[in-house]
C-alpha positions as CSV (number, residue, x, y, z in Angstrom):
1,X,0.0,0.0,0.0
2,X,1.4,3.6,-1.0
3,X,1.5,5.4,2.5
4,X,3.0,8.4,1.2
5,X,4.4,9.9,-1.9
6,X,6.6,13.3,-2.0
7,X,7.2,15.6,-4.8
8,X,9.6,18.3,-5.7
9,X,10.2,20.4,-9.1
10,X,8.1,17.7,-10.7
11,X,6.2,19.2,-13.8
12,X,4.4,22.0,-12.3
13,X,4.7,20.8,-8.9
14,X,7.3,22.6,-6.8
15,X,7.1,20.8,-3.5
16,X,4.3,18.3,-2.7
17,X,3.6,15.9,-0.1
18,X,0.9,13.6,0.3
19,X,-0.5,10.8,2.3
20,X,-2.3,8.3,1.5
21,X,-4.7,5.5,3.2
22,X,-6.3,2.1,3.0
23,X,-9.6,1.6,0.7
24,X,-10.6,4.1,-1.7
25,X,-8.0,7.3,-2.4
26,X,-9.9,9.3,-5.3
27,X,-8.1,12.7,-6.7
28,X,-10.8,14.9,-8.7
29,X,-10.1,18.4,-10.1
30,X,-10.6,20.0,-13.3
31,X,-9.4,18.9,-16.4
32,X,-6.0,20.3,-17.1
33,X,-5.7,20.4,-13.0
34,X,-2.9,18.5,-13.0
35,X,-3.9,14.9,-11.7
36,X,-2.3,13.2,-14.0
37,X,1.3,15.0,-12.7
38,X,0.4,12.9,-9.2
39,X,-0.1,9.7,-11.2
40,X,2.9,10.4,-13.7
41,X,5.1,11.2,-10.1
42,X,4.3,7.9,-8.8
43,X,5.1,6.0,-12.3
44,X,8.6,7.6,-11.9
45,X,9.5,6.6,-8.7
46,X,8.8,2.5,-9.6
47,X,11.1,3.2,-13.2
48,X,9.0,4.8,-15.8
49,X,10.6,6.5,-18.5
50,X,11.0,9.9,-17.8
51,X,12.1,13.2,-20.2
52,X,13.2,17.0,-19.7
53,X,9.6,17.7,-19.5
54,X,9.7,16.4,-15.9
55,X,11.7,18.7,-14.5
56,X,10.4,21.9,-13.4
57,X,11.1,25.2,-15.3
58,X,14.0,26.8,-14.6
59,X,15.3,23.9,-12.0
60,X,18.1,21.1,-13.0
61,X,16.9,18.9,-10.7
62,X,13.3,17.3,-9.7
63,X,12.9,14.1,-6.8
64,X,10.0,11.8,-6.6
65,X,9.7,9.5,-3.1
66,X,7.2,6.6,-2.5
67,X,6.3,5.2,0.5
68,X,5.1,2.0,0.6
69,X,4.1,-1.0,3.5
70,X,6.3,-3.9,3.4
71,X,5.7,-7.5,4.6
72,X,7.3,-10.1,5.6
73,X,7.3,-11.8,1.7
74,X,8.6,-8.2,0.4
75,X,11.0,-8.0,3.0
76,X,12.3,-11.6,1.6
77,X,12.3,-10.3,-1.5
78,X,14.4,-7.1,-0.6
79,X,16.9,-9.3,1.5
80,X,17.7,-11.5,-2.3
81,X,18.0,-8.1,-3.8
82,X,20.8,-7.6,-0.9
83,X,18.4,-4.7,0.2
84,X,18.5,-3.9,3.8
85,X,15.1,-2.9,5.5
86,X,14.4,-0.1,6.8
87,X,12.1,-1.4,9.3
88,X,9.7,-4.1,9.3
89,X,6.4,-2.3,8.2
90,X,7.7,0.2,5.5
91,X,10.3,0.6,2.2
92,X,10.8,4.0,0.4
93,X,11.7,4.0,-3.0
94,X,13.1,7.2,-4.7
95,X,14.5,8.6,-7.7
96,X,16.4,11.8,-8.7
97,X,16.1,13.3,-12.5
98,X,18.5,15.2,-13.3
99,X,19.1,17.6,-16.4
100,X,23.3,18.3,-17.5
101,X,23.5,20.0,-21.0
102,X,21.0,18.6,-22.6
103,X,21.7,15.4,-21.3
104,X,18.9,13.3,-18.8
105,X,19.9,11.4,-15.7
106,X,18.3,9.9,-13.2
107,X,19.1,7.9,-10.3
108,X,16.8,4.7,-8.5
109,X,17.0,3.9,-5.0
110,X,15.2,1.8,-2.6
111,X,15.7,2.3,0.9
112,X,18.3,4.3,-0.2
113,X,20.8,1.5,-2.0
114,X,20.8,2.5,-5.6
115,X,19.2,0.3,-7.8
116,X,18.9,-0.8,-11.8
117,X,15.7,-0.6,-14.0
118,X,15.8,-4.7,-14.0
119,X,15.3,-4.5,-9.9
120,X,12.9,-1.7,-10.4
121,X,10.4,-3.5,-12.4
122,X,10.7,-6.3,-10.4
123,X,9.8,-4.2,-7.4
124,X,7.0,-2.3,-9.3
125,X,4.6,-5.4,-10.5
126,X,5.2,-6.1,-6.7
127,X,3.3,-2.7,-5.5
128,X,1.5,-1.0,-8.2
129,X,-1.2,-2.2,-10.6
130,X,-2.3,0.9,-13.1
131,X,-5.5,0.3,-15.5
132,X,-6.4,3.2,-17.4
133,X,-8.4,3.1,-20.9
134,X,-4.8,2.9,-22.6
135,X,-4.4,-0.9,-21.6
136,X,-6.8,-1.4,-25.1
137,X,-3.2,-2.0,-26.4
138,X,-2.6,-4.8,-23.5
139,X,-6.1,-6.4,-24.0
140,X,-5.5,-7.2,-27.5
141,X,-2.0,-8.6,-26.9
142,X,-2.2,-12.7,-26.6
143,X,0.6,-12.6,-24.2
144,X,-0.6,-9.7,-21.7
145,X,-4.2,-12.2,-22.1
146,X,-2.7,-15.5,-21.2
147,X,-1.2,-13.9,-18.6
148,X,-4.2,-12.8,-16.8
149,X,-6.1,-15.9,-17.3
150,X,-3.3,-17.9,-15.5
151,X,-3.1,-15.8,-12.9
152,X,-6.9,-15.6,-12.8
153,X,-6.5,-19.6,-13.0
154,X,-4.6,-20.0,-9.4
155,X,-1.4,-22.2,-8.4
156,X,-2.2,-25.2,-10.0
157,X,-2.4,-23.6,-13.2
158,X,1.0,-21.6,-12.4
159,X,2.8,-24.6,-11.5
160,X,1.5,-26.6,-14.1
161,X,3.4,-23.5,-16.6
162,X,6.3,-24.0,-14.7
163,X,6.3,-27.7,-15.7
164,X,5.6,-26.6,-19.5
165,X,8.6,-24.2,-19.1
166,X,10.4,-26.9,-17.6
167,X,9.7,-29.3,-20.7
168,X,10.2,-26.9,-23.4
169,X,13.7,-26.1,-21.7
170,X,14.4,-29.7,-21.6
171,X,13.1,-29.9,-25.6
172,X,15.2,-27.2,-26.8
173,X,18.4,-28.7,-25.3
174,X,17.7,-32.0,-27.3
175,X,16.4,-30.5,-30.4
176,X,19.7,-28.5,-30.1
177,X,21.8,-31.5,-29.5
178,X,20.6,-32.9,-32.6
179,X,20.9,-30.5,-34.9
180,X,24.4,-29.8,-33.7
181,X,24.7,-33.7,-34.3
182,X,23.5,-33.4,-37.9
183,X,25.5,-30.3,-38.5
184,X,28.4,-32.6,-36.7
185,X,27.8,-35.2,-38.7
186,X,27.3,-33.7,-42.2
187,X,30.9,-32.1,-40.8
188,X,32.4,-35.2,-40.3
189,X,31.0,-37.1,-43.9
190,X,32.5,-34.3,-45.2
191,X,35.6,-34.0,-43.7
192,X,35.7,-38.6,-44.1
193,X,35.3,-38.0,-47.6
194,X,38.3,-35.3,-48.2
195,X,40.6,-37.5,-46.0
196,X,39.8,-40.9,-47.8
197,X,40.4,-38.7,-51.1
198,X,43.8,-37.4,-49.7
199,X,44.9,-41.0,-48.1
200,X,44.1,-42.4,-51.4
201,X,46.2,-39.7,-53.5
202,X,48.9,-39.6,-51.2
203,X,48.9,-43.8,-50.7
204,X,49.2,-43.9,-55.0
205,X,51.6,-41.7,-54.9
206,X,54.2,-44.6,-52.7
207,X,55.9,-42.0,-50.6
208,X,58.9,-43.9,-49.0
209,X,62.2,-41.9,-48.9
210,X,62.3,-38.3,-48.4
211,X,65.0,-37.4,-50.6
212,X,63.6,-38.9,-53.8
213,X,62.7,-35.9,-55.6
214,X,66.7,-34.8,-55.5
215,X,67.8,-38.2,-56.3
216,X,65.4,-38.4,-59.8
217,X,66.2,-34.8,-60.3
218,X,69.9,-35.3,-60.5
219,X,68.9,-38.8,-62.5
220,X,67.3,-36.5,-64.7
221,X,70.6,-34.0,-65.2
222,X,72.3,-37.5,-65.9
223,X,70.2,-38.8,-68.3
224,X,69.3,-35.4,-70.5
225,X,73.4,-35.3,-70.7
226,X,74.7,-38.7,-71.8
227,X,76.8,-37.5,-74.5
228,X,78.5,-34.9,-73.0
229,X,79.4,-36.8,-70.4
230,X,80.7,-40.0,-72.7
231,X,82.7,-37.2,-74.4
232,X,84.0,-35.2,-71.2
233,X,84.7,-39.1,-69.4
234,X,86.8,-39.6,-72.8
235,X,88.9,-36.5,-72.8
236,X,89.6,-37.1,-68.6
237,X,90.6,-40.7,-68.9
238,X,93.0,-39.4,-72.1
239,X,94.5,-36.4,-70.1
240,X,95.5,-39.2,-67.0
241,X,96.4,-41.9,-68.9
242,X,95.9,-42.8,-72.6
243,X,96.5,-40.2,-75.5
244,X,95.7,-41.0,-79.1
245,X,97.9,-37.8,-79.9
246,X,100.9,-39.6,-78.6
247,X,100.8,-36.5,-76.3
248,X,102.1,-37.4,-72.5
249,X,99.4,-37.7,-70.0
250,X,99.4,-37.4,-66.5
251,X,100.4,-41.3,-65.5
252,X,103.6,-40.5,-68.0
253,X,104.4,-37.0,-66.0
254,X,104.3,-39.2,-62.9
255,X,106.4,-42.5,-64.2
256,X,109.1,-39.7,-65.4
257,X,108.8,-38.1,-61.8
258,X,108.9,-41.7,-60.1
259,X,112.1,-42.3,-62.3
260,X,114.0,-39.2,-61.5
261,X,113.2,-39.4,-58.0
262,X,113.8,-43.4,-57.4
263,X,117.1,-42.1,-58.4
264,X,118.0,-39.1,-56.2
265,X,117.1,-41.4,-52.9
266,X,119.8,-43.6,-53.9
267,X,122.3,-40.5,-52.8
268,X,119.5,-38.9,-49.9
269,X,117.1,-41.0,-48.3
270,X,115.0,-37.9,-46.7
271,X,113.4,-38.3,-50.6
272,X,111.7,-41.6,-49.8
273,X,108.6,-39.9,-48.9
274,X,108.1,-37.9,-51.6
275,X,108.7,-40.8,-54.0
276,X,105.7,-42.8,-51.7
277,X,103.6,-39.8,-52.6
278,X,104.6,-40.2,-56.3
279,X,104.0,-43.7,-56.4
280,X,100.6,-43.2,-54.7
281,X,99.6,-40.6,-56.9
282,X,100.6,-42.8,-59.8
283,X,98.3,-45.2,-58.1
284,X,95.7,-43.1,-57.4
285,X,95.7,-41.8,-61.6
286,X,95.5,-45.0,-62.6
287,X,92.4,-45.9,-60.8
288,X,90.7,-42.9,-61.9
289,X,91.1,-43.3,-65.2
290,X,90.0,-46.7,-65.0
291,X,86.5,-46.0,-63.4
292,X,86.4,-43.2,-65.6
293,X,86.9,-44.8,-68.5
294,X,84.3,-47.9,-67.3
295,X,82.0,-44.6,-66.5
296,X,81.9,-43.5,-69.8
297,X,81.8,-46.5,-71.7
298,X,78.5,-47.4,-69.2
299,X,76.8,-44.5,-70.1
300,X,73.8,-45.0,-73.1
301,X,71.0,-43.0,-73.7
302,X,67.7,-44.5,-72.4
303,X,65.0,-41.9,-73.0
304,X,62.2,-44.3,-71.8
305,X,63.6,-44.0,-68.3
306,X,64.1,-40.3,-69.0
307,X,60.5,-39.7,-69.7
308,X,59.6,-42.1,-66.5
309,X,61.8,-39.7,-64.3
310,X,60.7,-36.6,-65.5
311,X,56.8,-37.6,-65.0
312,X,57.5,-39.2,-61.2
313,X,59.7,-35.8,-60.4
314,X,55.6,-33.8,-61.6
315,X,54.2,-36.4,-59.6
316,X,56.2,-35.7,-56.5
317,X,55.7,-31.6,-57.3
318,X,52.4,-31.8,-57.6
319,X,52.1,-33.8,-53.9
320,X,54.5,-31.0,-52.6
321,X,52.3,-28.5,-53.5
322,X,49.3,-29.7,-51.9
323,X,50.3,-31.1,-49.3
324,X,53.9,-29.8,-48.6
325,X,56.0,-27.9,-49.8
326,X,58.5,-30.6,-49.2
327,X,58.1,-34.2,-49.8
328,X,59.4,-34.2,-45.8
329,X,56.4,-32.7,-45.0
330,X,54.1,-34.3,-47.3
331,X,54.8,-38.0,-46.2
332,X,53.9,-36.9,-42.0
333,X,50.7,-35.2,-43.4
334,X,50.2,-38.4,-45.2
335,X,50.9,-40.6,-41.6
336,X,48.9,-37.4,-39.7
337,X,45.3,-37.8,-41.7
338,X,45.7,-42.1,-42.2
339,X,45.0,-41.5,-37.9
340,X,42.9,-38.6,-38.3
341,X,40.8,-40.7,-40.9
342,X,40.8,-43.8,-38.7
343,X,40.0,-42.0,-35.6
344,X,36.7,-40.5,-38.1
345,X,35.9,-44.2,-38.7
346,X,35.9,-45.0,-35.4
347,X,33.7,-41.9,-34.0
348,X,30.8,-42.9,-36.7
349,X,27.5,-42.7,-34.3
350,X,24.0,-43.0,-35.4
351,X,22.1,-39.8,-34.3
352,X,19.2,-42.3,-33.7
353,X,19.8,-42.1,-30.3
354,X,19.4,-37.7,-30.3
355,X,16.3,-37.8,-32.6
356,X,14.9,-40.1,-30.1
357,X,15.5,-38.3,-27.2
358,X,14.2,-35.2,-29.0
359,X,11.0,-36.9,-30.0
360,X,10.5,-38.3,-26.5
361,X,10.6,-34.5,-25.4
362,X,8.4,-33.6,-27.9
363,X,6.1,-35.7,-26.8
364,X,6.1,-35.0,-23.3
365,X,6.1,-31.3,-23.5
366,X,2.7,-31.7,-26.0
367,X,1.2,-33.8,-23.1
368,X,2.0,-31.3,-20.5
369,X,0.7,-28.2,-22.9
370,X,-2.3,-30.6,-23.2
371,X,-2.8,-30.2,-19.6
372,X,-2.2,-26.6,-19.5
373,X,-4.8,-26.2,-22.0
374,X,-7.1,-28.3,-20.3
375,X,-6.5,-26.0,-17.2
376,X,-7.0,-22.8,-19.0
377,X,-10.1,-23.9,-20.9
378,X,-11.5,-24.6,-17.0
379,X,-10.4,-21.4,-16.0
380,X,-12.1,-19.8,-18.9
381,X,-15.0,-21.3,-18.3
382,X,-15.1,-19.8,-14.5
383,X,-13.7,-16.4,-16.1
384,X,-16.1,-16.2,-18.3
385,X,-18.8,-16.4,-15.4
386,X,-17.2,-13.8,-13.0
387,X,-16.8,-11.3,-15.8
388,X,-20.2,-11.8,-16.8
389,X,-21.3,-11.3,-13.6
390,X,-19.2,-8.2,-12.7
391,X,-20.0,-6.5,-15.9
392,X,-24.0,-7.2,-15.1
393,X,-24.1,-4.6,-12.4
394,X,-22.1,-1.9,-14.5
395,X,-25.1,-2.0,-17.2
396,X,-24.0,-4.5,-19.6
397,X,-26.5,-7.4,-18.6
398,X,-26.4,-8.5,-22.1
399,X,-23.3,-8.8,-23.1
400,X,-21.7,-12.0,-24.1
401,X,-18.0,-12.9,-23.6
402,X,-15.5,-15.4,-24.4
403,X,-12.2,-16.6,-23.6
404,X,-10.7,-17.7,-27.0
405,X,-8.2,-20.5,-26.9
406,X,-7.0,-21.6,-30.0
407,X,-4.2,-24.9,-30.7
408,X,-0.8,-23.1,-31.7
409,X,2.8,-24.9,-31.7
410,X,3.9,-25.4,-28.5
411,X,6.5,-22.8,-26.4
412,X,7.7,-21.9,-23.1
413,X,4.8,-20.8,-22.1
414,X,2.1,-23.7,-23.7
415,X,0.5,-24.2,-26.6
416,X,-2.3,-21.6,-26.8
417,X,-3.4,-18.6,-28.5
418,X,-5.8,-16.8,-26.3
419,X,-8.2,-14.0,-27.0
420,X,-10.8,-12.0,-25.2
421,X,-14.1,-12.2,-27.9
422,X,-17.1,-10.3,-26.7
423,X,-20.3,-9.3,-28.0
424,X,-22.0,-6.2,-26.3
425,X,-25.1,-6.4,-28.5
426,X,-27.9,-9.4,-28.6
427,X,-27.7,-11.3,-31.5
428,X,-24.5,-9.9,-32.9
429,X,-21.5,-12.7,-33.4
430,X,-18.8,-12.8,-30.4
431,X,-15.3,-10.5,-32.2
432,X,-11.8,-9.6,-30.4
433,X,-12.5,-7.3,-27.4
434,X,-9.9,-4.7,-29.0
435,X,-12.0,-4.6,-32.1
436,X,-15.7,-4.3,-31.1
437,X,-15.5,-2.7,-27.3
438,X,-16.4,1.2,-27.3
439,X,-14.2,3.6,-24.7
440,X,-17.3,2.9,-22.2
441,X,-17.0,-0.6,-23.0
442,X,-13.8,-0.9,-22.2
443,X,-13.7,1.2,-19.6
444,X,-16.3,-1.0,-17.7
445,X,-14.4,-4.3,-18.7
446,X,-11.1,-3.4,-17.4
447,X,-12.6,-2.7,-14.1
448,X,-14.6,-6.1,-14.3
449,X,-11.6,-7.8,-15.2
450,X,-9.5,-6.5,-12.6
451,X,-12.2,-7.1,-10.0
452,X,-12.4,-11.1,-10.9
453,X,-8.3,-10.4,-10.4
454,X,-8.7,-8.4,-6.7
455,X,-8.0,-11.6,-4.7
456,X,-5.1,-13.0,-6.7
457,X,-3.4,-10.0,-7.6
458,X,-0.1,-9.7,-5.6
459,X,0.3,-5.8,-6.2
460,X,-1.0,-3.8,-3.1
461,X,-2.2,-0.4,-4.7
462,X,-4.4,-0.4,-7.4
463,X,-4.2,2.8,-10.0
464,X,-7.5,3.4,-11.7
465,X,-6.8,6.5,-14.3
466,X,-10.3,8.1,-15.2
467,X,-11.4,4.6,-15.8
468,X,-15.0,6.4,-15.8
469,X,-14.3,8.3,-18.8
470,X,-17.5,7.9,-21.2
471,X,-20.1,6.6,-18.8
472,X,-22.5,8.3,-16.5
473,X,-25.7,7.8,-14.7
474,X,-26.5,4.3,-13.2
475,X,-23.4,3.3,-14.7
476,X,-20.8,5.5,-13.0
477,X,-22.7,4.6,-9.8
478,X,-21.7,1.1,-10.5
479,X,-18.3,1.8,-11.6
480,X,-18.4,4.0,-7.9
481,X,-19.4,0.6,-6.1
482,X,-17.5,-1.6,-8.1
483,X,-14.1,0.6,-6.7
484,X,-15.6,0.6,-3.4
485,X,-15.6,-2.9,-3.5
486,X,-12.1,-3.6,-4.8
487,X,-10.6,-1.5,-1.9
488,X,-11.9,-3.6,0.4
489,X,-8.7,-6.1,-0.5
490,X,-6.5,-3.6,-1.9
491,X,-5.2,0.1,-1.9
492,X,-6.9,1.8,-4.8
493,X,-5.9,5.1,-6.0
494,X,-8.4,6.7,-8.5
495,X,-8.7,10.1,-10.4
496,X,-11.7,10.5,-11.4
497,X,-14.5,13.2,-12.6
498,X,-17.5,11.5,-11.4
499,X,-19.3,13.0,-8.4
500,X,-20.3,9.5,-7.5
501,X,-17.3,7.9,-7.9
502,X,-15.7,10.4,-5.8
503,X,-18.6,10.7,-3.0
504,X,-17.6,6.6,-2.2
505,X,-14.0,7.7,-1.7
506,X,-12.3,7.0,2.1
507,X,-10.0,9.6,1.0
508,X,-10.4,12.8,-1.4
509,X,-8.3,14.7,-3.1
510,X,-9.0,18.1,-4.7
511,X,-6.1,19.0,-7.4
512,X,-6.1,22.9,-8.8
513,X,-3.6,25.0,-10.4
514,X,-2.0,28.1,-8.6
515,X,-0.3,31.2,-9.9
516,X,2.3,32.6,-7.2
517,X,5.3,35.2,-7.3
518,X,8.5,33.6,-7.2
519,X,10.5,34.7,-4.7
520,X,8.3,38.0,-4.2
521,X,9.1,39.5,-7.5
522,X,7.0,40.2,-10.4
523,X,7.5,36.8,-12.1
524,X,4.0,35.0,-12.2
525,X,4.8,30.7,-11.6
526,X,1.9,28.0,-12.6
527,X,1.6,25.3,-9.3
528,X,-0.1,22.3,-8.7
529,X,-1.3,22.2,-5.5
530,X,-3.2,19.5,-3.7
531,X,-5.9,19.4,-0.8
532,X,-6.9,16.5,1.2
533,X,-10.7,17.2,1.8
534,X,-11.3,16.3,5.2
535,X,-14.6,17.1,6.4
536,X,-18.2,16.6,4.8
537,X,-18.2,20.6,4.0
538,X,-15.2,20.5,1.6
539,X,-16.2,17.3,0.4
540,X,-19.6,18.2,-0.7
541,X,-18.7,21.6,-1.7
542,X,-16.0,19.8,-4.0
543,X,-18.9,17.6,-5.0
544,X,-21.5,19.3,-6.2
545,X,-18.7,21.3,-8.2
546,X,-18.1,18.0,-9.8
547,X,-21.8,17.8,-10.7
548,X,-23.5,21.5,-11.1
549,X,-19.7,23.1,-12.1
550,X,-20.7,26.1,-9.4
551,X,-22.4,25.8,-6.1
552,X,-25.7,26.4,-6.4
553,X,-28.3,24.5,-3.9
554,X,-29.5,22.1,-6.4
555,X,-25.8,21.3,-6.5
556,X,-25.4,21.1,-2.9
557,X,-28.3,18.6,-2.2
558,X,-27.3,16.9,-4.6
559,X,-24.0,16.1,-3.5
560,X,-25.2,15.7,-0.2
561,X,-27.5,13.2,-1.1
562,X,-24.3,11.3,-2.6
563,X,-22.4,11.4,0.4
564,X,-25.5,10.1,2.5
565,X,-26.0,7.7,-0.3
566,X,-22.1,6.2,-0.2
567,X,-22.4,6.1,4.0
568,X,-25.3,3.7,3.5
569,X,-23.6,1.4,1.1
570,X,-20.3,1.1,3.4
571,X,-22.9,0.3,6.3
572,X,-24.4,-2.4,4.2
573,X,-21.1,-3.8,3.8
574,X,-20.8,-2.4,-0.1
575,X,-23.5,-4.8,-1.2
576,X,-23.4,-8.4,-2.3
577,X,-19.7,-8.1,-4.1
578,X,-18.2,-6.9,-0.8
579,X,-17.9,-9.8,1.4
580,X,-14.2,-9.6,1.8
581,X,-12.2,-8.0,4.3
582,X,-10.4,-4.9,4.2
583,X,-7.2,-5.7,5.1
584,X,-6.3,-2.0,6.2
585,X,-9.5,-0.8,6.4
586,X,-8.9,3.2,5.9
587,X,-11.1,5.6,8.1
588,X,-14.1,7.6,6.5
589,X,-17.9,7.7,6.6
590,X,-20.7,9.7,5.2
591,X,-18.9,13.2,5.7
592,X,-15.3,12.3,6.0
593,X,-12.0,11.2,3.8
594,X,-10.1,10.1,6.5
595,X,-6.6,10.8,7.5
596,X,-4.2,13.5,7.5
597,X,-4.1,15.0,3.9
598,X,-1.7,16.4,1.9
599,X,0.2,19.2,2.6
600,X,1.4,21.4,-0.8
C-alpha cells in the first residue's frame, strides 16, 4: 500500500507531499488540473521512463519519493535483492532526475541503496497495478491475455506453466543437440570423404624416402646429358692416362717423376717420402682413369627411363604442393590424416539415439501443454462467469463474452493462443474485445476484469486512471461501487470526474492550479497544489462542483444526497460483491476522507 508519496520540481509541482490511506483514495479536479502529474510522479518513482519535460522550469533537478508497507514476503524479497530494511512495516523508493547539457539522468533507490531498472520492475509489479483506458493495447496482446487468465487460473495452473517451461527447456536442449549432431555429422561425412580422397592420392603416390625428388632430379641431369658426359669421361681418362695424340698424360708426367726421383734417394734418403707420394699418386691416376673410362663406356642414352623420371619428379611436385612444400612434409601429413581418418571411422555414431531423445521431449512437453490447456479452458470457463457477472451490475447485462483459446505450436509458455471475444449487443457474433469494445466498453471491462483479479493480484495499490471516462448515470454509480468494493482487499488510488465515484472515496483529493510570485518578485509561476478534503463541507462543496460546475443549492443537495448515499452502502457492507475484508481498512464515513491530507 502507498503510505505516502513526496514531490519536488516535478512538472508544475514545486514541493508536494501527500499521504495516503487504506480503501478508496480518489483525486478529482478539473481537467487540465494536474492529476495526471500525481499519477505520472508515482510512475517515476517505480522506473518509468521519464524526459526533460519532468523537470520543473528553470530547476536542474526534480525528486519523486514513495512510500510504501512492506511484509514479511517483500522484506524476503528485498533481502535477495541484498536490500536492507528499513524497518519491518515500510520501504521508500526514490528517484532523482537530473538535467546536465541537454543530457537526462536519473538515479533509483530503494531504501536508499541504488538500484537498476531490472530490480525496479521487479519491485513495481510487486506494488503497483495501473489500468487506465490505454491498456486497449494490453487487452489485445495474446501474451498480456494469457497472462491474466493464468493468474486468474490460481497455483495449480501456475505450476503446471512451470512444468511446460520446464519441458520446453528440456526440448530445446535436445532438439539443439541434434541438430548440432546433424550439423556434426554432415561435418564429419564431409571432412571422411576429403581425408579418404587425400589418403588415397597420397597412398598412389608410394611415398617412401624423403630425398627422392633430388635423387630423380639429379637422374634427370644424368640422363638429359649422356653424351656430354661420354665425351668429357673420354677426354679425362686421355689427359690421366691414354692419349691418341701420342701427347704425354698425366700417369707418364708421374712414371718420369717416379724415375728421376727413385734415383736421387739412392744418394738422400730424406726423398723416400716424396717418392711414396709419387708412387701413390701414380696409383691413385690410374684408378681414376680406370672408373672413368668404365663410366663412360657405361653410359647410353635411355630416353624411356628419362620420360619415367621426368613424370614421377611432376608427380612428386604436384604432392609438394598440396600437401607440402616438401616431400618431408608431405609424407607426415600423409601418416597425420591415415590417424585422423581412422580416428573418423571410429567416431561414426548414429544420431538415432538424439532424434529419439528429441521426439521423447516432444512428446512430453505436448502432453504437458495438453494439460495446461485443459487447465486454462476450466479457468475460462469460470472467467467467463465472474466477468459476466461483474459487468452485469455496470449496465451490460447483455453482453456475451468469451475466452478464446486456439491450438498453436507449443513454447515456453504452452500451446495456446488466447483472446478475449465479446459481443456487447444481442444477437451480434462474439469479435476480439480490442475490435468491437467502445471507450465505455472498455472502460467498464477493465474494471470487471480487474475485479475477478482483486484476490489473486499480488500488487497492493491499485491505479485506476479516469477509468469512468464515457459513462454516467447508473453506470458510474456502479463503476463508484465496483471501486468501493475492490478496496476492500486492496489500496486503490483513483482520479476520477464522477461526483459518484468520488462521493464513495475514504479519501479525497482536490487537485487545482495556482499562480504565485516567485521569490516575491513580479515573475508569475503556474503550481499544482493538492488538498486533502477532510470534512463533509469541503467534500460536498468539491462535489456538487463536480456535478452543477458552481455551487448552487440544487448542487449542494445533490452532492449531499451522494455522500448520505455512499455512507449507506459502506454500512451495508458495499452490497453483495463486498464480502471480503479490508485488510487495512482506511477511516471515512458519510462526511469524512479520512486521515491527515496532503500538505502542498
Amino acid at each position: 500500500m502507498l503510505l505516502c508519496l513526496r514531490i519536488e520540481n516535478f512538472a508544475l509541482v514545486d514541493q508536494l507531499e501527500l499521504d495516503f490511506g487504506a480503501g478508496l483514495n480518489v483525486l478529482t479536479g478539473e481537467t487540465g488540473a494536474g492529476k495526471s502529474i500525481i499519477l505520472d510522479a508515482i510512475d517515476a518513482a517505480l522506473g518509468g521512463k521519464v524526459s526533460s519535460r519532468l523537470i520543473r522550469t528553470g530547476t536542474s533537478r526534480a525528486m519523486v519519493e514513495a512510500t510504501f508497507t512492506s511484509n514479511s514476503a517483500f522484506a524476503a524479497w528485498l533481502s535477495e535483492q541484498e536490500i536492507d530494511s528499513i524497518d519491518d512495516n515500510c520501504v521508500v523508493i526514490s528517484r532523482e532526475i537530473t538535467a546536465t547539457s541537454g543530457n537526462i539522468r536519473s538515479r533509483s533507490r530503494v531504501n536508499g541503496v541504488l538500484v537498476n531498472r531490472q530490480l525496479m520492475t521487479g519491485l513495481r509489479d510487486r506494488l503497483v497495478e495501473i489500468t487506465a483506458q490505454g491498456q486497449t493495447v494490453q487487452v489485445g496482446q495474446s501474451a498480456q491475455v494469457r497472462d491474466w487468465l493464468d493468474l486468474y487460473g490460481g497455483e495449480k495452473l501456475m505450476q503446471q506453466r512451470q512444468v511446460v517451461t520446464t519441458a520446453f527447456t528440456a526440448y530445446q536442449i535436445a532438439h539443439q543437440q541434434t541438430e548440432k549432431r546433424r550439423t556434426s555429422e554432415r561435418e564429419r561425412l564431409q571432412q571422411f570423404d576429403l581425408l579418404t580422397y587425400q589418403v588415397q592420392e597420397l597412398g598412389t603416390a608410394n611415398l617412401c624416402e624423403p630425398d627422392e625428388l633430388e635423387q630423380l632430379e639429379q637422374e634427370q641431369q644424368r640422363l638429359n646429358h649422356v653424351v656430354e658426359l661420354q665425351q668429357m669421361s673420354y677426354k679425362v681418362y686421355q689427359a690421366l692416362y691414354q692419349n691418341d695424340n701420342e701427347a704425354l698424360t698425366v700417369g707418364d708426367l708421374l712414371a718420369d717423376s717416379e724415375a728421376a726421383l727413385n734415383h736421387m734417394v739412392e744418394y738422400d734418403s730424406q726423398l723416400q717420402s716424396l717418392l711414396d707420394l709419387v708412387r701413390d699418386a701414380q696409383t691413385a691416376v690410374v684408378e681414376v682413369a680406370r672408373q672413368i673410362n668404365a663410366y663412360g663406356e657405361g653410359l647410353e642414352a635411355d630416353p624411356q627411363r628419362l620420360e619415367e623420371v621426368e613424370e614421377r619428379i611432376r608427380e612428386l611436385k604436384q604432392i609438394c604442393r598440396k600437401y607440402g612444400p616438401t616431400l618431408t612434409e608431405a609424407i607426415a601429413y600423409y601418416q597425420h590424416i591415415q590417424s585422423e581418418l581412422a580416428e573418423l571411422n571410429d567416431s561414426e555414431q548414429s544420431i538415432e539415439t538424439l532424434e529419439q531423445q528429441e521426439k521423447v521431449c516432444l512428446e512430453k512437453l505436448t502432453q504437458v501443454s495438453g494439460q495446461l490447456t485443459e487447465l486454462r479452458r476450466t479457468a475460462a470457463a469460470a472467467l467467463e462467469l465472474r466477468l459476466l457477472n461483474e459487468l452485469k451490475p455496470l449496465a451490460m447485462e447483455k453482453v456475451k463474452f468469451k475466452v478464446e483459446i486456439v491450438l498453436t505450436p507449443p513454447t515456453a509458455f504452452g500451446a495456446d493462443k488466447i483472446t478475449f471475444m465479446f459481443s456487447p449487443n444481442p444477437g451480434e457474433p462474439l469479435q476480439p474485445l480490442t475490435e468491437i469494445a467502445s471507450g465505455g466498453e472498455m472502460s467498464r471491462f477493465l474494471l470487471a476484469l480487474k475485479s475477478c483479479f482483486s484476490l489473486a493480484d499480488s500488487a497492493g495499490t491499485m491505479v485506476f486512471d479516469e477509468i469512468d471516462v464515457g459513462v454516467s448515470g447508473r453506470v458510474a454509480q456502479a463503476i463508484a461501487e465496483k471501486l468501493h468494493q475492490l478496496s476492500q482487499h486492496q489500496q486503490v488510488l483513483c482520479v476520477t470526474h464522477q461526483p459518484l465515484v468520488a462521493a464513495m472515496a475514504d479519501r479525497h483529493f482536490r487537485v487545482d492550479k495556482q499562480t504565485i510570485n516567485n521569490n516575491g518578485n513580479d515573475q508569475v509561476r503556474t503550481v499544482v497544489r493538492v488538498t486533502s478534503l477532510d470534512n463533509i463541507t469541503t467534500r460536498r462543496d468539491e462535489l456538487a462542483q463536480l456535478a452543477g460546475g458552481k455551487s448552487a443549492n440544487e448542487a449542494i443537495a445533490f452532492a449531499e444526497s451522494l455522500l448520505l448515499q455512499a455512507a449507506n452502502h459502506r454500512r451495508r457492507g458495499g452490497g453483495e460483491g463486498d464480502k471480503g475484508t479490508r485488510g487495512q481498512g482506511g477511516q471515512g464515513g458519510a462526511g469524512g476522507a479520512g486521515g491527515d491530507g496532503g500538505k502542498s
